[in-house]
N, C-alpha and C positions, 0 to 999 in steps of 0.2 A: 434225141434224148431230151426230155425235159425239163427246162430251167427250174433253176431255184424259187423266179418268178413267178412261172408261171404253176409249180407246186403249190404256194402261197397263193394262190388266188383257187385251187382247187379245195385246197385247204379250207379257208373261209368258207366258200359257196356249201360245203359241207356242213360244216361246224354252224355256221349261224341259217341255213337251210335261205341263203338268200339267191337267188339267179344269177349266173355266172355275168351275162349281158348287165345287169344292173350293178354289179361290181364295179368292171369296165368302164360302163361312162361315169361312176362317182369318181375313180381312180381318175380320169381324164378331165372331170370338171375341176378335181382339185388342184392338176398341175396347172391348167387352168387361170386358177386364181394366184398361184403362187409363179407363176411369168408377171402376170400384172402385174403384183405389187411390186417385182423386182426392177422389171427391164420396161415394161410398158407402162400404156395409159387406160384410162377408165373407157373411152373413146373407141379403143383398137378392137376390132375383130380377130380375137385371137381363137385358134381349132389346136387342139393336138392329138396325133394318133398312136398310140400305144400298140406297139409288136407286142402278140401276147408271147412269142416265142425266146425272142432276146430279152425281152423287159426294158427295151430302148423306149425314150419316148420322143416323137419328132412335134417343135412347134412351127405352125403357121402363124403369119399375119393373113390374112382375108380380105383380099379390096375389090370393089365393084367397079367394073367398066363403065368410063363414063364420057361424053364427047368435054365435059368441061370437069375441071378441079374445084371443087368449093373446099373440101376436106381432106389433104396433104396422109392426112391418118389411117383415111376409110376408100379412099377411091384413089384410083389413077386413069389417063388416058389410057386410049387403045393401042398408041404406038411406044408406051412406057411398059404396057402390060405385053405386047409381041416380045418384046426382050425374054418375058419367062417364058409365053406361050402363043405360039406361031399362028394358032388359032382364036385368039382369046378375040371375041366381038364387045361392040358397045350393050350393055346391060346384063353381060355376063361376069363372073366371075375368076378371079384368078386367086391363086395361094402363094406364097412365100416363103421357106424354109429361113426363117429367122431364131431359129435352135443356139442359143451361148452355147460355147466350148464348156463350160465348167457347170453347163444348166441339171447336169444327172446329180452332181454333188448338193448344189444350191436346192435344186427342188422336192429331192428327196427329204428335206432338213423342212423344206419352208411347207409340203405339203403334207408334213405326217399328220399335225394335228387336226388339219380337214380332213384329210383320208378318215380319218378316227371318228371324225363325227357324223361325217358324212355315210360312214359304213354305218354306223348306231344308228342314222336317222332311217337307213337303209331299213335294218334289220326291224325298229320297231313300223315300219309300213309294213313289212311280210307280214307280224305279229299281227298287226289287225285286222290286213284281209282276211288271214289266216284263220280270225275265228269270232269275225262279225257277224256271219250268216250264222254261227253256231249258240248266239242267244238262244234262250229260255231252251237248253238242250242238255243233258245227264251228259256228264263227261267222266272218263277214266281216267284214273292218276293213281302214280305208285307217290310214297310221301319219300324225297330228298334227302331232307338232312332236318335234325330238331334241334331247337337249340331253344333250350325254355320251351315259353308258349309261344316263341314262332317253330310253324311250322313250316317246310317249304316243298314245293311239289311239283312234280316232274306232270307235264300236259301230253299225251302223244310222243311221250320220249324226248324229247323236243325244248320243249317250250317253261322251264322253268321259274314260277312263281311262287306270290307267297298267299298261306292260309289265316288269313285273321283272325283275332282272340274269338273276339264277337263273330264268327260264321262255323266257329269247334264245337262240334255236340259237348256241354259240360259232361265232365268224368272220362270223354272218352282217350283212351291213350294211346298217342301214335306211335310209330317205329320207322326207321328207313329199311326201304325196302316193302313197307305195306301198302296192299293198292286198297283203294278205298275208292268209291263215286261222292262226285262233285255236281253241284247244280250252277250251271255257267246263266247267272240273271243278265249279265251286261257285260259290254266293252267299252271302255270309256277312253276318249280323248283328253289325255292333258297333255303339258309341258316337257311332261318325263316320260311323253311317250304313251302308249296304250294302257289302260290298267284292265286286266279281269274281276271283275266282280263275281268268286265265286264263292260257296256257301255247302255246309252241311247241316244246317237250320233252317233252312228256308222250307216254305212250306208247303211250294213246288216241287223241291226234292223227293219228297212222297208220291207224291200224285205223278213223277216220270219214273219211278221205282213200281209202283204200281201198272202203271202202263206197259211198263218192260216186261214186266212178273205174268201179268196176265192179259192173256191173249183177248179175254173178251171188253176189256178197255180199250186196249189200243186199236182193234176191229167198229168199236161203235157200238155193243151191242148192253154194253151197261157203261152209265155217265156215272163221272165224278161232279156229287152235285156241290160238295164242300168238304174243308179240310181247316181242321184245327189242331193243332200244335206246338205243346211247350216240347222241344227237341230233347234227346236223350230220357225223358220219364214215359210220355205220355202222347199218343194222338187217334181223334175220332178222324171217321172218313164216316161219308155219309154217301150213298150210294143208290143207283135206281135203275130202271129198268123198263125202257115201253113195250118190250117183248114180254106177255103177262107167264110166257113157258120157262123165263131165265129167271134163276131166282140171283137176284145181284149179289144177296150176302155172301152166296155158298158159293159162288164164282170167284168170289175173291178171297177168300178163307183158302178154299182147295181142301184136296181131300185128304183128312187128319189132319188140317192145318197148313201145310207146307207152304202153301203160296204165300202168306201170310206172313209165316215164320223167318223164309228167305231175308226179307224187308225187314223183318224185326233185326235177322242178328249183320245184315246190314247197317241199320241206325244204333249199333251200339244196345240193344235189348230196350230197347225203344216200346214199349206198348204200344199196341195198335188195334181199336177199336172199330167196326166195321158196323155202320147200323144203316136201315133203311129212312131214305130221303121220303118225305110227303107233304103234300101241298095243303093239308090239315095241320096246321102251324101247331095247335093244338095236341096231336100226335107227334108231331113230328118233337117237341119240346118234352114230350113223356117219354119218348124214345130216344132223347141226347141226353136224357138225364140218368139212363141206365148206368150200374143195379139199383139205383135208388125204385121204389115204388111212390108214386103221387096218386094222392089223392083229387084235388083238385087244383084247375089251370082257368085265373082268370085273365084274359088277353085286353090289353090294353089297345087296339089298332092304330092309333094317333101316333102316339110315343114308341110304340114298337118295345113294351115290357110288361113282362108276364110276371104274374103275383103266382108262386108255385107253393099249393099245402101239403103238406106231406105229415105224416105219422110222428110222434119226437122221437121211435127208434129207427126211421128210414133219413133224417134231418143228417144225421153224419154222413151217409151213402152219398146224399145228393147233394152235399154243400165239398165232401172230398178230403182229400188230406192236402191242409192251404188253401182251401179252396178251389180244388185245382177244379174237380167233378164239373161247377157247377159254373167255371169261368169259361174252361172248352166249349159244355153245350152252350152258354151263351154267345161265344164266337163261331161255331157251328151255324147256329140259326139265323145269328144276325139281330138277335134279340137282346135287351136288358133279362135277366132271370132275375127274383128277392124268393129265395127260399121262405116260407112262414111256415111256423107252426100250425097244425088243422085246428086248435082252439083258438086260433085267432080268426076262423072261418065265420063271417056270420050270417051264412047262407045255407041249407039245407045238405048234409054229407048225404052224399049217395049210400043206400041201404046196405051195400055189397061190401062199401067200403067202412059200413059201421059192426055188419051182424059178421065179419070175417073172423074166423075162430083160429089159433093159427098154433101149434105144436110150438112148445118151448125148445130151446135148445139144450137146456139141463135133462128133456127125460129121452133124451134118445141113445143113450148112451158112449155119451163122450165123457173123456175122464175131465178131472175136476180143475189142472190144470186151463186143458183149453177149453173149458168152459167159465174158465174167469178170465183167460184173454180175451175172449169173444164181447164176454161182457162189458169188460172195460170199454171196448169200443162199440157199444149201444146194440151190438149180435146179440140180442136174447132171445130170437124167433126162429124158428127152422123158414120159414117162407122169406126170412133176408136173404138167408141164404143160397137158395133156389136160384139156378140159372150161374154161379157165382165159380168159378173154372179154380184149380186148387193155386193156380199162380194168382189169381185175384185175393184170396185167402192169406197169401204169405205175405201180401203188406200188411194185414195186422200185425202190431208187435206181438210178441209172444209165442207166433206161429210160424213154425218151420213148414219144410217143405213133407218130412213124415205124417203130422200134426192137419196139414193143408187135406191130403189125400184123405185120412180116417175120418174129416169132414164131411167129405165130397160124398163117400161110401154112406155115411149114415143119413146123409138127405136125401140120397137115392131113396135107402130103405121105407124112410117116410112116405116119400113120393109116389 
């Protein structure tokens, strides 16, 4: 039948997922320490063995055979050491059953609070093997328990921590019992033990969502060239492809979106911007500053900042709400971006960009409503519009999600 004891130690090795063997000799090192301080000296070779069956513990003293005595504490002669063991030679070893009568009482008292520590220090060594190797890796977790803005969250069932103010997508709202993905950036070593560094803002979180998502990331056959993101509103991914057969964008979109979409209700409705990467720094800064339209890009190569002109009804598109538009592609690129007005250009506009004729948005027939919210926000052109998805439409104020659509429908018509 099995002891009380030895239930409590199955117990444990359970509950804190620590190895039954590593229990055992913490158990044994703490009685251990608690013989020493009571009955012994700092000196002594003290062992003791732990029945895992009774929960008895037996101690030794430990002396080496020796032809002379220097040390009364650590050694004995040969014919001192024949009294225990009949065989005992010079430069071996013999043990001692020096076990107090009252030592189960005494040490049980004297070594609970090592036990305690010693099991903790235990458990946080599992913890770090456990998930050092598992840096810079998308982890699952269902969310604990809330309390305010802590959050705390269960790792592999296992392994509960906590979620940081600063690593919560802003707005999003947790539950227990919600599983959600984590991006594990580090393990860290302190004093209290291992810490996880993990995050749902980080900007790796995308780019292991993406790799998860679609097969032709995590294969190699389209690279993540960069990633910019303010978490919960907004993030471009810039994307490429040395296979001239794979089109990057449309690998990562999927078809009608889905791939894409996954990831978004993922990050909480997260936007997510997919554009092609190019080594025409040039293009590549016309195309992170989408839907804006630019006119002209003059590149700085020294300083690494680009003087961007644009239209004063494309100036709102490309500069963002907060500037959000035109901070991304500048962290996208790697670039300084100064939005300027094209009158401030004092260099010849390209023809295309002067003789371009472009349908109003009042005569295509929108009613009169969202055609003053449009306005408000510098929409007076059907060609702004153009390329512009009806959920792009619904951050302007004024415009719903009905209002979005009968946009959409009548720049077709144009088009």
């Amino acid at each position: 039948m099995q002891s009380q004891f030895l239930a409590a130690i199955n117990q444990l090795c359970d509950e804190k997922n620590i190895p039954r063997d590593r229990v055992i000799e913490t158990i044994e090192a703490a009685l251990r320490a608690a013989y020493r301080k009571d009955y012994g000296n700092k000196n002594q070779v003290i062992d003791v063995k732990l029945d895992e069956k009774s929960g008895i513990a037996t101690v030794y003293q430990v002396y080496d055979v020796v032809e002379k005595v220097e040390d009364p504490d650590m050694q004995m002669t040969a014919d001192q050491a024949k009294k225990y063991d009949k065989k005992a030679k010079i430069g071996e070893q013999v043990k001692l059953d020096v076990t107090p009568t009252d030592y189960g009482r005494i040490a049980a008292q004297a070594a609970k609070q090592v036990i305690i520590q010693k099991i903790q220090d235990a458990e946080r060594d599992v913890l770090y093997e456990t998930f050092k190797d598992r840096e810079n890796e998308l982890v699952n977790a269902i969310v604990h328990r809330v309390d305010g803005t802590n959050i705390y969250v269960n790792l592999d069932n296992k392994t509960t921590t906590n979620l940081p103010y600063d690593q919560q997508i802003p707005g999003e709202k947790y539950y227990s019992g919600q599983r959600i993905k984590l991006y594990l950036d580090k393990v860290v070593k302190t004093t209290k033990g291992p810490q996880l560094l993990i995050s749902r803002t980080h900007s790796n979180l995308v780019k292991k969502l993406l790799e998860l998502e679609i097969p032709e990331i995590k294969s190699g056959l389209v690279h993540l060239k960069s990633i910019a993101r303010e978490p919960g509103i907004r993030c471009k991914v810039a994307v490429h492809s040395d296979d001239e057969k794979i089109d990057p964008i449309g690998s990562c979109v999927g078809q009608k979106g889905v791939r894409v979409q996954n990831i978004m209700e993922e990050l909480n409705g997260e936007r997510i911007d997919i554009i092609q990467w190019s080594t025409d720094m040039d293009a590549y800064i016309k195309t992170a500053l989408a839907p804006a339209k630019v006119s002209v890009i003059k590149l700085d190569e020294q300083q690494k900042r680009a003087k961007v002109y644009v239209q004063p009804d494309q100036r709102p598109l490309a500069i963002g709400k907060q500037g959000q538009n035109v901070r991304l592609a500048s962290i996208l690129t790697g670039w300084e971006i100064d939005i300027l007005d094209i009158s401030d250009y004092e260099g010849t506009v390209p023809k295309a960009e002067k003789k371009e004729e472009i349908a109003k948005v009042a005569d295509v027939g929108l009613n009169e409503a969202i055609v003053k919210a449009l306005s408000a926000a510098n929409l007076t052109e059907v060609a702004q519009l153009k390329g512009l998805t009806a959920k792009d439409l619904m951050e302007v104020d004024g415009i719903d999600e009905k209002a979005a659509k009968e946009i959409v429908e009548a720049v077709k018509k144009v088009a």
